[in-house]
C-alpha positions as CSV (number, residue, x, y, z in Angstrom):
1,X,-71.6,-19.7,-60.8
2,X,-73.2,-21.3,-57.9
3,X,-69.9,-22.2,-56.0
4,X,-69.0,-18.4,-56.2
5,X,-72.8,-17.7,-55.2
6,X,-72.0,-20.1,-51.9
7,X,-68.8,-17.8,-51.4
8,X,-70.7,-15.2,-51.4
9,X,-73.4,-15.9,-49.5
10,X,-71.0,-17.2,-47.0
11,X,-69.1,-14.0,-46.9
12,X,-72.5,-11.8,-46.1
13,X,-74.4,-14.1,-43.4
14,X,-71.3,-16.2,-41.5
15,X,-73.6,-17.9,-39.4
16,X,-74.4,-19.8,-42.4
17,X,-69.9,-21.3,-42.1
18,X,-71.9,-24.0,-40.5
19,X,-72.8,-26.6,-43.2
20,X,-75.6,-27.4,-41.1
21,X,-76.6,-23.9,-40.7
22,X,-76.3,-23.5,-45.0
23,X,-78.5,-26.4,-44.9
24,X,-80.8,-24.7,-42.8
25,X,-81.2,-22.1,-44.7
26,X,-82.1,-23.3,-47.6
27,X,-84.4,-25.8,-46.1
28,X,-85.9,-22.1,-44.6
29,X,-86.2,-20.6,-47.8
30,X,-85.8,-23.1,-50.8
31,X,-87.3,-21.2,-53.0
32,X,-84.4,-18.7,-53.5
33,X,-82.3,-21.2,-54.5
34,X,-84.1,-22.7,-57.5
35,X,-83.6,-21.1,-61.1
36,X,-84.9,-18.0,-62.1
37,X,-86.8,-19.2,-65.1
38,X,-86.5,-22.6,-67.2
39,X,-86.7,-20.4,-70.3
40,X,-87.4,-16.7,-71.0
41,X,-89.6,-17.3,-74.2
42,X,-93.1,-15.7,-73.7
43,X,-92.0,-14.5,-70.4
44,X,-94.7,-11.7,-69.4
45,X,-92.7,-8.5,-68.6
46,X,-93.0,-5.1,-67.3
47,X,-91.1,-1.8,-67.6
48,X,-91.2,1.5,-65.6
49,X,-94.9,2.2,-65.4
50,X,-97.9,0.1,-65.8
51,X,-98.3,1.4,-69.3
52,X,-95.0,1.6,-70.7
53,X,-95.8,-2.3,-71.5
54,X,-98.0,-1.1,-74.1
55,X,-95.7,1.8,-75.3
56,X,-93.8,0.9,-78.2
57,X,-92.2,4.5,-78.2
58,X,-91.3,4.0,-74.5
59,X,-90.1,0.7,-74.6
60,X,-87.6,2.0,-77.5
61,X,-85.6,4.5,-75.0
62,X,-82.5,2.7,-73.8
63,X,-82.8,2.9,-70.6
64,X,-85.6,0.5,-70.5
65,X,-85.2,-2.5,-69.3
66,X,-88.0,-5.9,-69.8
67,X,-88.9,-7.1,-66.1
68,X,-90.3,-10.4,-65.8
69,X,-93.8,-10.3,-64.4
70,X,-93.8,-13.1,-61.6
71,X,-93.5,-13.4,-57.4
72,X,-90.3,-12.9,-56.9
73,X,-90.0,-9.7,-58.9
74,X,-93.4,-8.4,-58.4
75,X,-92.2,-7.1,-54.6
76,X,-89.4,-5.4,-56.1
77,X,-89.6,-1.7,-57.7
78,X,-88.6,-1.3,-61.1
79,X,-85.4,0.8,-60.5
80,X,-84.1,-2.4,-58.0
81,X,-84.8,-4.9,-60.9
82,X,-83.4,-2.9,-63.8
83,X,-80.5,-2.6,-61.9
84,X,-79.7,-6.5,-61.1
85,X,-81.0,-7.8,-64.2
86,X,-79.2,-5.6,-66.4
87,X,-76.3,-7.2,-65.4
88,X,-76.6,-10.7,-66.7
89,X,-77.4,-11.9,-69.7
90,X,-80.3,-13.5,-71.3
91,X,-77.9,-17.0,-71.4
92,X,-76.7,-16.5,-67.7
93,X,-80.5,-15.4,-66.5
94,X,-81.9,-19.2,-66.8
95,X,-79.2,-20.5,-64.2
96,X,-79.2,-18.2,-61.3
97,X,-80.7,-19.6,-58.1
98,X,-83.9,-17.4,-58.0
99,X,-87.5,-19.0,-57.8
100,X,-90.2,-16.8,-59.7
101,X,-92.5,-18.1,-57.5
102,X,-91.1,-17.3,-54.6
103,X,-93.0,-16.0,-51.0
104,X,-89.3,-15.0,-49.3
105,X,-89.5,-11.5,-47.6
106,X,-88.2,-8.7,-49.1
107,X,-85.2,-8.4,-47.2
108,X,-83.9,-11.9,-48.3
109,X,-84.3,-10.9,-51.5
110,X,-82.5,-8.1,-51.9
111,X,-80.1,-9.9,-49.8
112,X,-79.7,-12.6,-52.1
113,X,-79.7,-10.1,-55.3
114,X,-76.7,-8.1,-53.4
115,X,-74.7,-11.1,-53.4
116,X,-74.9,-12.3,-57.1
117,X,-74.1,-9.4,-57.9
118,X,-70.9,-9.2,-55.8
119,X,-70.0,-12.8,-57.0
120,X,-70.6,-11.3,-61.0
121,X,-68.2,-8.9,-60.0
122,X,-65.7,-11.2,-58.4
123,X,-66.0,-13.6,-61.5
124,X,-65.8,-11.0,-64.1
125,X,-62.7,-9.4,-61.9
126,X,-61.1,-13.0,-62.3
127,X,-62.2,-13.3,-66.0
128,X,-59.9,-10.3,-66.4
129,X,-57.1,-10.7,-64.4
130,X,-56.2,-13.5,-67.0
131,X,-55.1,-10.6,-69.1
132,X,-53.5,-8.9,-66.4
133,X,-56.1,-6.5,-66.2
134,X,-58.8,-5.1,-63.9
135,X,-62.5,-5.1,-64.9
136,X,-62.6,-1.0,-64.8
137,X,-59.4,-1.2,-67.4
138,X,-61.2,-4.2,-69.8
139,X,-65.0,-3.0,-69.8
140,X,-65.5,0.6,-67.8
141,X,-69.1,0.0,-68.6
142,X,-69.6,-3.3,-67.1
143,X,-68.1,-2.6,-64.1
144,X,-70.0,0.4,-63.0
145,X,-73.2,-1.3,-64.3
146,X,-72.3,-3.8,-62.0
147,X,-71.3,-1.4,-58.9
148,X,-74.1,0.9,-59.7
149,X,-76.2,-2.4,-59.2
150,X,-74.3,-3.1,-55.9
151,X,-74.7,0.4,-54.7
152,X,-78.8,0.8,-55.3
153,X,-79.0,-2.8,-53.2
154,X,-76.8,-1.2,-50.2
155,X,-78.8,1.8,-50.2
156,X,-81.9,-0.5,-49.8
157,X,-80.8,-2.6,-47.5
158,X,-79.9,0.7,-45.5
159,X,-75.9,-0.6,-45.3
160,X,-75.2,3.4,-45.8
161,X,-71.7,2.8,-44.6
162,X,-71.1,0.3,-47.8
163,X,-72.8,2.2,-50.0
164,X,-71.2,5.6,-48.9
165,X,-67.8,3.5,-49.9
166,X,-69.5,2.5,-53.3
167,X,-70.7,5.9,-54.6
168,X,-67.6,7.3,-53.6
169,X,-66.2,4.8,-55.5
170,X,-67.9,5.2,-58.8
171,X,-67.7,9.0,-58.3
172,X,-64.0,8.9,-58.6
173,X,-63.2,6.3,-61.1
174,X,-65.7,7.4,-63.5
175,X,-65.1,8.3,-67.4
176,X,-65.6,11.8,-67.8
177,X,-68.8,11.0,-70.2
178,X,-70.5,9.9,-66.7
179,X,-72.6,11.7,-65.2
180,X,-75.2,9.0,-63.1
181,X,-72.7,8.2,-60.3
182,X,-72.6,12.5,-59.6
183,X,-76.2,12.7,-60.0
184,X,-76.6,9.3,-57.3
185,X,-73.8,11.0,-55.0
186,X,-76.4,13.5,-55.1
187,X,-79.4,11.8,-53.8
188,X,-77.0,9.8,-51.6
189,X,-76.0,13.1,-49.4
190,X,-79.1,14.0,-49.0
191,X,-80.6,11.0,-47.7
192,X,-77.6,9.3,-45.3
193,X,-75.4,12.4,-45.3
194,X,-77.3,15.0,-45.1
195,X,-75.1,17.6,-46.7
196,X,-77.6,19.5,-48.4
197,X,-75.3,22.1,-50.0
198,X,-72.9,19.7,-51.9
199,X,-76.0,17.7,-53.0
200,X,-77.5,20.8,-54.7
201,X,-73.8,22.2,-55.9
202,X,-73.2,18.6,-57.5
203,X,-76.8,18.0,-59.3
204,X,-77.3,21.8,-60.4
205,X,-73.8,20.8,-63.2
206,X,-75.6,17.3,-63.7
207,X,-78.9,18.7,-64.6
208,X,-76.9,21.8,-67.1
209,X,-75.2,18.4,-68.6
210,X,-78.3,16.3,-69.3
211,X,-80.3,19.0,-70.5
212,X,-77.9,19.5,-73.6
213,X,-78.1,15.6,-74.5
214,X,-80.4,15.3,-77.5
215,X,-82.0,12.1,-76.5
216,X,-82.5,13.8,-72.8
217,X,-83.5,17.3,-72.8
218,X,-85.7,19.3,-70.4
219,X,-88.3,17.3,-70.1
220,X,-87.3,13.9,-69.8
221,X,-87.2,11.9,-67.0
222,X,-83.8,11.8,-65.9
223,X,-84.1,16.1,-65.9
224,X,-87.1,16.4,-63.9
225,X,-85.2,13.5,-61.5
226,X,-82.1,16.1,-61.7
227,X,-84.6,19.2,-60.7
228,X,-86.5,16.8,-58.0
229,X,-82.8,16.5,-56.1
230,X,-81.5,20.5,-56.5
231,X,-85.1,21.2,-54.8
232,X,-85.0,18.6,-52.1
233,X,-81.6,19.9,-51.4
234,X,-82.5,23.2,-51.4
235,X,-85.6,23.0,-49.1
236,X,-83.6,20.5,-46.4
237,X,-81.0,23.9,-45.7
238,X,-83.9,25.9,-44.0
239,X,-86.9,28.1,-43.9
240,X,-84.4,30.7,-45.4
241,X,-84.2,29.1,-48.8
242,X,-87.8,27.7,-48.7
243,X,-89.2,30.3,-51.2
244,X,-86.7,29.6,-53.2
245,X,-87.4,25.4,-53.1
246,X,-90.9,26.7,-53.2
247,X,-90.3,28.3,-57.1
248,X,-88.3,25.3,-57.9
249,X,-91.3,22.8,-57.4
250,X,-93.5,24.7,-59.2
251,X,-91.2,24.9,-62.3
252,X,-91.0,20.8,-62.0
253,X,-94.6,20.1,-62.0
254,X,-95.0,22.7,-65.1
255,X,-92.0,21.0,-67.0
256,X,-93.7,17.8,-66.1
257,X,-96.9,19.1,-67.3
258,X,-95.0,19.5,-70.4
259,X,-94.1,16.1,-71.2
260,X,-97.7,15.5,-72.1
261,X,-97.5,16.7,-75.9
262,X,-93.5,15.2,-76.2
263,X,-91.7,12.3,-76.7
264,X,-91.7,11.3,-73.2
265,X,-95.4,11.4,-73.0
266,X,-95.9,7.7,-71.4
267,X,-93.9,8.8,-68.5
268,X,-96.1,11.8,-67.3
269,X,-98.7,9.9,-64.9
270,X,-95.6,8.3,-63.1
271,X,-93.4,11.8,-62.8
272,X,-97.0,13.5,-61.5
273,X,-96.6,10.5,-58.9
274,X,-93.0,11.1,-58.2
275,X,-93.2,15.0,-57.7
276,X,-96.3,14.0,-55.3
277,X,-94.1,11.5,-53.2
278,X,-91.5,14.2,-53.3
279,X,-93.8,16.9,-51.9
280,X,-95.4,14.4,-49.1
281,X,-91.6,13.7,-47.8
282,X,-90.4,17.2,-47.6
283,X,-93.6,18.5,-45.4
284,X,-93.1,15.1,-43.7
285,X,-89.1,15.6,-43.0
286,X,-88.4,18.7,-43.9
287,X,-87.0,21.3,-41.1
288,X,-89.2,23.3,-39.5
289,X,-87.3,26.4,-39.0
């Protein structure tokens, strides 16, 4: 693992070809290169919100995801940490070169993150090529759980070009059961495209999708997401359609409101902050004619 990490790493920064320069850097930031954890038993953790932790009806929905509670992951959102450590398992977790204690900036950790997971995907692309396959032929889930990862690190890192290429990607080698690389070529044309109509035309047949999934439904997260896209993309075409984003928002915060007395009750304070984020962004970027 850690000669493909070197590959890697090599690959994105080649002013590091220099073995002085590779020594350099880790000299600069040791800390990224010693183990993530000597052991994950009674590992403190985190989920989505600061309460979920204590949500045992929460923590059951699959898309959940334990965070370990230390430096290193503390800088990083939950959404960026799901992503990368749902890729590895709880045997591979132990060896990769990240210090939990770490001060390195944000940047070289995403940095970093983005290329273990591109050497995952290289290893697990060799791992199937043994049996004359590709990884999207042997496990279709593992490699867009891997590219999905690779494509939220991009975005972060604001490599739109790259990440343009990986949603694309995703987009057209998905199954035909997934929907989450539509709904992030959604949000992805709206922020680095800015092709507002597509965004709303793609999302609006995500969102009538998720809403008919039983453990999904109106008010779960992932809808209101949905409905918090179609309305950004609406409001971004113009003061013509305004009105119309204006309606759109309102409906959100009362489906949100909703939640309150339903199964996805723990969420509610954290979709409240979302739709407020949303709303402070739009007045903030929005056009003004």
């Amino acid at each position: 693992m850690h000669d493909v990490l070197t590959r890697s790493l090599l690959k994105s920064h080649p002013r590091l070809r220099c073995p002085s320069r590779l020594n350099h850097y880790y000299l600069t930031y040791p800390s990224l290169f010693i183990p993530i954890m000597a052991s994950t038993k009674d590992i403190k953790v985190r989920y989505s919100t600061a309460n979920v932790s204590n949500s045992e009806a929460t923590k059951a929905c699959s898309w959940e995801k334990p965070v370990p509670v230390n430096n290193f992951w503390d800088s990083l959102d939950y959404c960026l940490a799901r992503n990368f450590l749902g890729n590895f398992s709880h045997e591979e977790l132990p060896n990769l070169p990240i210090d939990p204690d770490s001060t390195a900036s944000h940047q070289e950790k995403l940095t970093l993150l983005l290329s273990l997971l591109q050497a995952k995907v290289e290893q697990e692309e060799a791992l199937a090529a043994q049996s004359s396959s590709t990884l999207h032929e042997a496990d279709y889930k593992k490699w867009h759980s891997l590219y999905q990862g690779i494509y939220t690190y991009q975005t972060e890192l604001k490599l739109l070009s790259d990440a343009g290429k990986t949603i694309r990607m995703l987009v057209e080698k998905r199954s035909s059961t997934n929907d989450i690389p539509l709904h992030c070529f959604a949000d992805h044309l709206i922020t680095a495209e800015k092709d507002y109509k597509q965004a709303e035309e793609i999302e609006k047949l995500v969102l009538e999708k998720w809403e008919k999934v039983p453990q999904l439904g109106r008010d779960s997260p992932q809808c209101i997401n949905a409905r918090r896209i179609i309305a950004r993309a609406v409001w971004m075409q113009g003061k013509e359609r305004r009105e119309e984003a204006d309606t759109m928002i309102a409906e959100i915060e009362a489906i949100t409101e909703e939640m309150r007395n339903g199964r996805f009750a723990a969420y509610l304070e954290e979709e409240r902050k979302l739709n407020s984020e949303m709303m402070e962004k739009l007045k903030a970027e929005g056009p003004v004619c």
